[in-house]
C-alpha positions in Angstrom: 102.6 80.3 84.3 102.3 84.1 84.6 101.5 85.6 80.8 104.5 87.7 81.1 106.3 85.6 82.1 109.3 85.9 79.2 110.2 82.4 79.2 107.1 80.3 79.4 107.7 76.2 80.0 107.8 74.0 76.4 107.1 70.7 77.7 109.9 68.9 75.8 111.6 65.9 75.9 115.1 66.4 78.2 117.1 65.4 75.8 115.7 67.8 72.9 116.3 70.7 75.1 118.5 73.8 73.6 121.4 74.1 74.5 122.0 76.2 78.0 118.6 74.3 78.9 117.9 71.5 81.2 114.7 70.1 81.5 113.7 68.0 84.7 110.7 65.3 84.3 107.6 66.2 86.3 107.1 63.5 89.0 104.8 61.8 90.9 105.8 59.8 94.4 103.0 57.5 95.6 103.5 56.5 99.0 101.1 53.3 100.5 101.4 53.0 104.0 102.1 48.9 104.0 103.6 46.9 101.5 101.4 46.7 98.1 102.6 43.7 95.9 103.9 45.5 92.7 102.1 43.2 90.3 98.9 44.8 91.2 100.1 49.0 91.1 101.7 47.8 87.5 98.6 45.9 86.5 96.1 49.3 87.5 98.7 51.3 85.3 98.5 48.9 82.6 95.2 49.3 82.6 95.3 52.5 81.7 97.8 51.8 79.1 100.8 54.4 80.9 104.0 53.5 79.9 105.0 50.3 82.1 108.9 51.3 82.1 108.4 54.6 83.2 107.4 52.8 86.7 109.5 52.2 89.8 107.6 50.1 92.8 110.0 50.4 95.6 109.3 48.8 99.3 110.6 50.9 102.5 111.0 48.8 105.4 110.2 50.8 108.8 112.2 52.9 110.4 114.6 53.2 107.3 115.6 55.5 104.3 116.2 52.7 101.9 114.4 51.3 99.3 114.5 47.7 97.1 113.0 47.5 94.1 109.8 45.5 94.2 110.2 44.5 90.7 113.4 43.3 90.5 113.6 42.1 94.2 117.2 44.0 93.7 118.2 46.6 96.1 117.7 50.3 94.6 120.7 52.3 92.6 122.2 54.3 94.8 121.2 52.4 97.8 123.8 51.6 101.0 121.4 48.5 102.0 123.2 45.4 101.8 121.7 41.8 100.1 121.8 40.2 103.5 120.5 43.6 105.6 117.4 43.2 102.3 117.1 39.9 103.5 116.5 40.3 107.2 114.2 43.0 106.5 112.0 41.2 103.7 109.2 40.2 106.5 109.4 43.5 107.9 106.7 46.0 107.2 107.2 48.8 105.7 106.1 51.3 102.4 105.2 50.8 99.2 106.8 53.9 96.8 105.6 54.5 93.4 108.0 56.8 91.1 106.8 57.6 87.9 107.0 61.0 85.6 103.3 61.8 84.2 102.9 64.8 82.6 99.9 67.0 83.9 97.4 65.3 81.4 98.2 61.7 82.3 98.0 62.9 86.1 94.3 62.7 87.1 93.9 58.9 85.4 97.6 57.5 87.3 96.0 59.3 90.7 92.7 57.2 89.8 94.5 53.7 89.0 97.0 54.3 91.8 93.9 55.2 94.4 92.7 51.2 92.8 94.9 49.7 94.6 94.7 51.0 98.0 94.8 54.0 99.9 97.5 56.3 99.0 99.1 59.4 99.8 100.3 61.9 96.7 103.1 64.6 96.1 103.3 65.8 92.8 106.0 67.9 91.2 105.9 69.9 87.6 108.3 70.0 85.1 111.6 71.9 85.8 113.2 74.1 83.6 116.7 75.7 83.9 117.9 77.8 82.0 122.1 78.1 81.7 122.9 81.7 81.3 126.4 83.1 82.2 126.3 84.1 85.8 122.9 83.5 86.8 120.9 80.2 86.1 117.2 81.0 86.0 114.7 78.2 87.2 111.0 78.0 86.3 108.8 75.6 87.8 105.4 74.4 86.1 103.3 74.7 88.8 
């Protein structure tokens, strides 16, 4: 954040933004290049008491854009993979993805718990702010 910057981020809650406002969630993909059982990423985050239901553990087999949700066993929302096409490609290898929304002072401890489990690659984004105003939406990105 710039210090003249005339609208500086509040880090807020989405849905207590003002009106004309919308706030996007700062978020943190994990990425493990084989498949890490999702006991043991929620167990590390326990550990460091974040917020369990803010977590998604989602397998990628190879060579494909869709996910399943480790948790659940259930295919991801939003997802074109079918039960049987899950099926087939449960022995498969394939990716471990964590989704989760820390906000910056949460980030260094998830990185650490994460890194726990086994290597792991990182891309973090801030929180989002846009702000509604008649003809020209402005954006500003915590950075």
């Amino acid at each position: 954040m710039h210090e003249q910057d005339p609208h500086p981020i509040h880090h807020r809650d989405p849905a207590e933004a003002p009106e004309g406002e919308i706030v996007g969630k700062p978020t943190l993909l994990a990425k493990y290049a084989d498949r890490v059982e999702a006991k043991a990423v929620l167990d590390a985050l326990g550990a460091i008491q974040y917020p369990l239901q803010d977590v998604s553990v989602l397998f990628r087999p190879t060579g494909s854009d869709q996910v399943a949700d480790q948790v659940t066993g259930q295919i991801a929302a939003g997802q074109s993979l079918t039960e049987e096409e899950l099926e087939k490609r449960a022995a498969q290898s394939g990716q471990t993805v964590v989704l989760m929304h820390p906000i910056e002072g949460q980030l260094q401890a998830v990185q650490s718990a994460l890194s726990s489990v086994g290597q792991v690659e990182f891309e973090y984004s801030g929180e989002t702010h846009v702000i509604g105003r008649p003809g020209e939406p402005e954006r500003i990105d915590e950075v």
